[in-house]
N, C-alpha and C positions, 0 to 999 in steps of 0.2 A: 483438444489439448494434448503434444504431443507430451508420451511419458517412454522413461526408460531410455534416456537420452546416453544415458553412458555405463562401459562396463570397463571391469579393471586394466584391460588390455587398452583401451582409448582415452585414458585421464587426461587432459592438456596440463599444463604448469600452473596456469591462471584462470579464472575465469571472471566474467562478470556478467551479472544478471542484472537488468537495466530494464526498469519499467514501473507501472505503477499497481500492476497485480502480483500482489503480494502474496496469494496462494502459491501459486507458477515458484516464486523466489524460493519460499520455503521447501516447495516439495523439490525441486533441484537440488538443494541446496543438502538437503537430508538424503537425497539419493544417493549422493557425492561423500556424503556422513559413512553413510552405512558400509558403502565400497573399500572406501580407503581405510577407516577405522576400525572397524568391526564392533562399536562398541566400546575401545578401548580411549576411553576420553585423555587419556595422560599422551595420545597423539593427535587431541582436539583444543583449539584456541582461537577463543570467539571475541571480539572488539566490536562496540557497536556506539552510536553518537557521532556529532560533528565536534564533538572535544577529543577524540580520541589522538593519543599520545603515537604516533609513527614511527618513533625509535623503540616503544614498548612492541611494536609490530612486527619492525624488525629483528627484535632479539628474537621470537618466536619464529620468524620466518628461518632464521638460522641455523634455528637447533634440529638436530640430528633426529627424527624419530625414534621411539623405544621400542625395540626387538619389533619392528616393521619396517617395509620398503618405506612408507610416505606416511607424512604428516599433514594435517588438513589443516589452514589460520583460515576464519573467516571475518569478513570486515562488513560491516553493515550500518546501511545510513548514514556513512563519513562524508557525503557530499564534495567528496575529493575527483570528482570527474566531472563537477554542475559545472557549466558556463558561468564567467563572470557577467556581470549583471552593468551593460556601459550604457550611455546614452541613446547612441546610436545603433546597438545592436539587433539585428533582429531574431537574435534566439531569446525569448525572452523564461526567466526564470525567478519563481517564486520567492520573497523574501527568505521563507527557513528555510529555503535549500541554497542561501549563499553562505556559507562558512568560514570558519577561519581559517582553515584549509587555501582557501582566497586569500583572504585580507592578508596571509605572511606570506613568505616563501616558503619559512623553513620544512613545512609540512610533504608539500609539492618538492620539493629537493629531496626529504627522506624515501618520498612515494617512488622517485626514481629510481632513486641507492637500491630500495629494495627489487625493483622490478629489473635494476641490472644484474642484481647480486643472488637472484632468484635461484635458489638451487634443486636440484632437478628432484631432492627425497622430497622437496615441501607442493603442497596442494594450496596456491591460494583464491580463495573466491571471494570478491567481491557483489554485496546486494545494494545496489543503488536505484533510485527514483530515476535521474536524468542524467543524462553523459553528454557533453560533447563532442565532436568526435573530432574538431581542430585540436583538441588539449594534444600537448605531446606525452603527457601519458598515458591519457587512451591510448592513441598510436604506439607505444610501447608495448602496452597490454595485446593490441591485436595485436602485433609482432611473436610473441611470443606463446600468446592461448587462442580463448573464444570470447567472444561476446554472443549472449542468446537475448533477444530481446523477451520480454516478460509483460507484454500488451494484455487490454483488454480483451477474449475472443468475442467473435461476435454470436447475435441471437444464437443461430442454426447451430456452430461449434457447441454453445451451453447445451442446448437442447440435445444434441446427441452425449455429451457427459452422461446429462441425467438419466437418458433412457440406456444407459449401458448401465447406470451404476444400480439403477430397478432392476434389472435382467440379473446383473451379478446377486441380488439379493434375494432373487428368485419370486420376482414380480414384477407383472403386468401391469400395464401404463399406458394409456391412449395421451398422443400428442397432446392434445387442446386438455390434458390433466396438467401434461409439462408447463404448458403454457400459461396455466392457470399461477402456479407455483412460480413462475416468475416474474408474473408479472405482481405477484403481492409481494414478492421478496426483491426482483431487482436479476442481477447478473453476478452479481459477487461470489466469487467461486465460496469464499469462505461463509457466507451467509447460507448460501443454496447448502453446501454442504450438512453445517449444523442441521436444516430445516429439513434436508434431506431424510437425516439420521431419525429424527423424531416422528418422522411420518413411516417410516420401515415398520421401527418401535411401535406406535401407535396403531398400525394395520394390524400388528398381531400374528394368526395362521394363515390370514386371507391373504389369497395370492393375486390378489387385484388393485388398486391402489386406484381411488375415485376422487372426485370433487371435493365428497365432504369431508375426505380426510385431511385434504388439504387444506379447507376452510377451517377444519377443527382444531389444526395444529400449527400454523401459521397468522401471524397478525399480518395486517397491511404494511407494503411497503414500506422500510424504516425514514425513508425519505421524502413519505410524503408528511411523516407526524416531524421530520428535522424544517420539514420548510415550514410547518407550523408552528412552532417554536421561532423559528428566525420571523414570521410574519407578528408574532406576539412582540417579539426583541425589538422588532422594525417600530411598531406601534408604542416600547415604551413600557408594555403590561407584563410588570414582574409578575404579578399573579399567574399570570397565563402562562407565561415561558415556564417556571417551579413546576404550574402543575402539570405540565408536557412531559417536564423532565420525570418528574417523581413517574410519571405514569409510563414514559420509557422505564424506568428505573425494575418497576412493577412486571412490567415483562419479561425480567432476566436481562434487560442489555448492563453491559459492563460501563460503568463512568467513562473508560478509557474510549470505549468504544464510539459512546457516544459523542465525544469530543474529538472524536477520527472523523465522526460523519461530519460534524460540523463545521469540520476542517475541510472535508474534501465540499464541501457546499459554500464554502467562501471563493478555493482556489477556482470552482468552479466559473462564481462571480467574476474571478478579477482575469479568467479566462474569456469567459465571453465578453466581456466590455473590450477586450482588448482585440480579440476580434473581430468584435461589431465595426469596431472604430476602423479597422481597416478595409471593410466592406462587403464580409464573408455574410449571407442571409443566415435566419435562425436554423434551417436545415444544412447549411454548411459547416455550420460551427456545430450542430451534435455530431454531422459524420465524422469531424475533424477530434475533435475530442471524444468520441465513442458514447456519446450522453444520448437519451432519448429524447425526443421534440420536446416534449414537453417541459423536461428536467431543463434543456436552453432556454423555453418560451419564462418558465419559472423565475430564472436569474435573470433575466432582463424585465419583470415585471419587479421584482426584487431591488434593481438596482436603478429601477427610473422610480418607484415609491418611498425606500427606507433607508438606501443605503449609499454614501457616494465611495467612491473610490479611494481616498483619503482613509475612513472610516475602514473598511475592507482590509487595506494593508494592515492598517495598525491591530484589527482583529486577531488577523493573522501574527502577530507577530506575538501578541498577548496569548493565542493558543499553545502557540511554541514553546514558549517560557514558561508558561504555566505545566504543559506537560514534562518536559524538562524537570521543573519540581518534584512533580508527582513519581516521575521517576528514580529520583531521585532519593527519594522517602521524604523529602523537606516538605510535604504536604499530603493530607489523604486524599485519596482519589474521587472521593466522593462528592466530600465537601472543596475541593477542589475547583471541580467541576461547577456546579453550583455557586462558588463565589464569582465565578469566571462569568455566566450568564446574568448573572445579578447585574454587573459592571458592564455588563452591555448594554442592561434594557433600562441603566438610568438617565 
């Protein structure tokens, strides 16, 4: 994963971070914090949601910085660069990532006022999931900054993270310990991360880092108890699905989180049907979507036993809302959660 992408002498005007790893986002995004701002937040301005206001955007983009060169706006999850979602198209995109941003103009009209009217003191960065690149504001945006894509990396890439970030810690690590560690956690920069942390922790003086510490500090994959859970849902057994969740719950996962996973486990669904249907095998569609065989072979047993495509969308659509609440405060996150999965497995 590359780091250190930018120094004060290199800032572009705009940028945009486009992908679906969300670590990459953040750590660019704070790279870019730290440079321009120094810390001094009264020259930092963050917007985030597909409700977000673009005239409130603009007045921010406007303003002058305080006793500094540049000022930083950043815009995150506006959904102001997705493809619109036609019949016929063949970029195809998720129900929550079509926004109102879409459905009006006026939004898209402000998005350009600003990107014509961009002045050279302001830093603005955008964090988004999908872009298309016919939008004529993308093409605006490259015109005048970067776009960095923010992919998933693959095995090998994780695997050397890890084994620099044991070395920076001042321990020792054999491959197949890495390997062990990810394959019970996954590839999630932000997962491995945390996991990472607590296995350091938990080694202690010893400058070695073994198996069992990673058995002893890591649960199994969070994706194989989420597809347990949706295989309860599948079947109907609120009992089951509750006590999945309570037992995620019991391991420190966050409500929010756990309804990120369940989310990225649906889009997953309405991903591979979609390219089943067009005729990609189940090793095409994990290369294409960066998923492992199994996690395809998963969804496609998922979606020929519990689940049809009808159902899927509107899941999806019901997660959205629901988090939206939660963030809202118009709901806990807890019990949130949990009303959420109730209403699925009836």
């Amino acid at each position: 994963m590359a780091t250190g992408l930018f120094s004060k002498e290199n800032i572009a005007n705009v940028y945009l971070f486009v992908g679906e790893e969300n670590y990459k986002k953040r750590l660019y995004r704070e790279q870019l914090r730290k440079i321009i701002t120094a810390g001094n937040d009264m020259n930092y301005s963050y917007f985030e949601g597909k409700g977000i206001d673009f005239g409130k955007v603009y007045d921010s983009v406007v303003t002058l910085p305080f006793f500094s060169e540049k000022r930083m706006v950043v815009v995150e999850n506006s959904g102001a660069f997705a493809a619109k979602k036609k019949g016929g198209d063949s970029e195809e995109v998720s129900a929550e990532e079509s926004s109102s941003v879409e459905s009006g103009g006026k939004n898209d009209q402000l998005l350009e006022k600003i990107l014509t009217e961009l002045p050279e003191t302001t830093c603005l960065v955008f964090l988004e999931n999908s872009a298309a690149k016919n939008k004529r504001v993308y093409k605006m945006l490259t015109a005048k900054g970067s776009v960095i894509e923010c992919n998933p990396d693959t095995e090998a890439e994780v695997i050397k993270w890890l084994a620099k970030g044991f070395a920076q810690a001042g321990k020792k690590v054999r491959q197949s310990t890495i390997q062990l560690l990810i394959d019970r956690v996954g590839l999630d920069y932000d997962r491995l991360r945390q996991e990472y942390e607590k296995i350091v922790s938990y080694s202690g003086d010893r400058s070695e880092i073994c198996d069992d510490d990673v058995l002893a500090v890591t649960m199994a994959d969070i994706e194989s108890k989420i597809f347990d859970m949706l295989s309860a849902m599948g079947q109907k057994d609120v009992k089951k699905v509750l006590e999945k969740y309570y037992d995620l719950l019991s391991n420190h996962e966050h409500p929010l989180y756990i309804l990120a996973m369940i989310r990225i486990q649906f889009r997953t669904f309405l991903q591979t049907a979609e390219l089943r249907n067009k005729g990609y095998t189940t090793s095409e569609v994990a290369r294409m979507l960066k998923k492992r065989d199994f996690v395809i072979a998963n969804a496609e047993k998922y979606l020929k036993g519990y689940f049809k495509m009808k159902d899927v969308r509107n899941i999806l659509e019901e997660i959205s809302e629901t988090d939206k609440k939660m963030k809202n405060g118009e709901m806990g996150e807890q019990t949130g959660v949990e009303m959420l999965l109730i209403k699925f497995s009836m």
